[in-house]
C-alpha positions in Angstrom: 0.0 0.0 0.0 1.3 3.3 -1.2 0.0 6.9 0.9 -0.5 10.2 -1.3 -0.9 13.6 -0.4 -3.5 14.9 -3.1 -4.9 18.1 -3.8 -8.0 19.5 -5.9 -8.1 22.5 -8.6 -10.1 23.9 -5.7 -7.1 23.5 -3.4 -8.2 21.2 -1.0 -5.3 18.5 0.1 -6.4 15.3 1.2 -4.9 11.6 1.6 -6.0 8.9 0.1 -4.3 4.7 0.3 -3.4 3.1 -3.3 -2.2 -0.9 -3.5 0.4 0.7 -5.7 1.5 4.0 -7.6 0.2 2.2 -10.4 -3.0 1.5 -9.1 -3.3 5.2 -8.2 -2.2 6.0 -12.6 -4.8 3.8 -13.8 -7.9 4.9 -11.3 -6.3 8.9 -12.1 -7.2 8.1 -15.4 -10.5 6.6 -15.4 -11.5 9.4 -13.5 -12.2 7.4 -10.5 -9.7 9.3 -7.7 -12.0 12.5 -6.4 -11.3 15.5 -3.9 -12.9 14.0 -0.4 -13.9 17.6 0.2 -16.0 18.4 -3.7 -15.3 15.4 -5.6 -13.9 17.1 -8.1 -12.4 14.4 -10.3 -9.3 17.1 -11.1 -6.6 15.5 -8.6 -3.1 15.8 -8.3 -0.2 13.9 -6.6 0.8 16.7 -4.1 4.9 17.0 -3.5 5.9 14.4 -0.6 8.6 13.9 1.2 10.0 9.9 0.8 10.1 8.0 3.7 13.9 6.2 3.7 14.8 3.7 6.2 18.0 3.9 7.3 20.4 1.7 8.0 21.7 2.4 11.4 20.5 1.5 14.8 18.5 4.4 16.2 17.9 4.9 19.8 14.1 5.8 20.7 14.7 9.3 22.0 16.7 9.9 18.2 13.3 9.0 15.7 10.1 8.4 16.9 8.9 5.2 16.3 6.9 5.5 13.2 2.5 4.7 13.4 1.1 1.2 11.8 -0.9 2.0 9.0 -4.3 2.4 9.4 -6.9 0.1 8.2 -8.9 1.6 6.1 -12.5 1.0 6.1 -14.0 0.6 2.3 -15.6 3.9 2.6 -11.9 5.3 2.7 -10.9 3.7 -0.5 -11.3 6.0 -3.4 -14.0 4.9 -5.3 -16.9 6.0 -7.9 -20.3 5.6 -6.6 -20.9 2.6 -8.8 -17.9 0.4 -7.8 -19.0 1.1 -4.1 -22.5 0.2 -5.1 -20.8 -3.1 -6.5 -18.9 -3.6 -3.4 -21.7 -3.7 -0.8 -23.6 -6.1 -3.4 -20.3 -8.3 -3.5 -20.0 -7.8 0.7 -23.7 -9.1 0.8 -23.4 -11.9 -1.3 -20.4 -13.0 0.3 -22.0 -12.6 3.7 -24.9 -14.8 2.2 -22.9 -17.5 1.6 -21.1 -17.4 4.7 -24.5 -17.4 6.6 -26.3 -20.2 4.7 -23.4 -22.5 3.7 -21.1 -24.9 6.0 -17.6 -24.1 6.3 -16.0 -27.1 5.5 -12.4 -25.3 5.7 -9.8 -27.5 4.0 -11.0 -30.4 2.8 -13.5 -28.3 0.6 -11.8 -29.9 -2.4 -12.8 -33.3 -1.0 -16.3 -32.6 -0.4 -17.0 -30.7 -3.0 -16.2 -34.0 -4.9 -18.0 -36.1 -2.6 -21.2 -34.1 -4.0 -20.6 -33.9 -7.1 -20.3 -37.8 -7.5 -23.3 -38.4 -5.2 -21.4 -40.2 -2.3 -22.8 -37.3 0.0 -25.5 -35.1 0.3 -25.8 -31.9 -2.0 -25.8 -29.1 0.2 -24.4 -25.5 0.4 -20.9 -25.1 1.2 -17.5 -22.8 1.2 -14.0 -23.2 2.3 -10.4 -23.1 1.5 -8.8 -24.4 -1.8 -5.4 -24.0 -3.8 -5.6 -22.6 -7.3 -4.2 -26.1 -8.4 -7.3 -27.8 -6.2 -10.0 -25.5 -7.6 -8.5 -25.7 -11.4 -8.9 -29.7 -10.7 -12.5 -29.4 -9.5 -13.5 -27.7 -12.5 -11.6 -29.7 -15.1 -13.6 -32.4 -13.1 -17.2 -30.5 -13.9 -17.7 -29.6 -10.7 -19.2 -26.2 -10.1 -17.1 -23.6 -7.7 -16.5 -19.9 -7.9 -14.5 -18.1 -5.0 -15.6 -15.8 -2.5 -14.8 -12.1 -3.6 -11.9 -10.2 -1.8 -12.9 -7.2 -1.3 -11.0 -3.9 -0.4 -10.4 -3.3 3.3 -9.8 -7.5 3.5 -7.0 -8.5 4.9 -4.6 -11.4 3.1 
């Protein structure tokens, strides 16, 4: 994650998070990074200071100790109004599934299988598989689709 100072044509500075300065080119481009103050969509990189570690031991009383990043809520992340709208539908069906289906954790692959051959009972379910695992299920037929990450998740 990648912290900018921006500022408006209006003159209003603000910070806003980015996964990566590239992240923050492409959603400058599409018009999607707006003032917090009056959303105006004409938003510049404001001139920063880097941050550079150094190398030497510091005593406590030399640097202060430097503040975790925040995390930020997905009402911090810079988005347009329809990719929030998308977001809270993603957040619900995920929260859905979550409610109505049994986590069977890792051995998802396993039962997923079990269902699909009719060794066990079809029924609703989620849990943890490798991209390998989940490339096998479908090359199998069986019907999976991940859960969506959304912004604010945490790896």
């Amino acid at each position: 994650m990648i912290r900018y100072t921006l500022h408006c044509e209006r003159g209003h500075e603000f910070e806003s998070w980015f996964q990566s300065s590239s992240a923050y080119d492409a959603q400058a481009k599409r018009g999607l990074v707006t003032c917090a103050h009056c959303d105006s969509t004409k938003v510049e990189k404001a001139i920063m200071a880097p941050r550079v570690a150094s190398k030497r031991k510091s005593k406590a009383a030399d640097v202060p100790a430097a503040a975790p990043a925040p995390e930020l809520a997905p009402s911090q992340f810079v988005m347009s109004p329809q990719e929030r709208e998308l977001v809270t539908k993603l957040r619900e069906l995920r929260d859905h599934v979550v409610k109505n289906a049994d986590n069977v954790g890792k051995k998802f692959p396993e039962e997923a299988r079990k269902m699909h051959y009719g060794e066990s009972e079809n029924r609703a379910i989620y849990g943890e598989a490798t991209s390998e695992e989940a490339k096998a299920l479908i090359e199998e037929g069986v019907e999976v689709a991940p859960l969506p990450i959304l912004p604010g998740d945490r790896n």
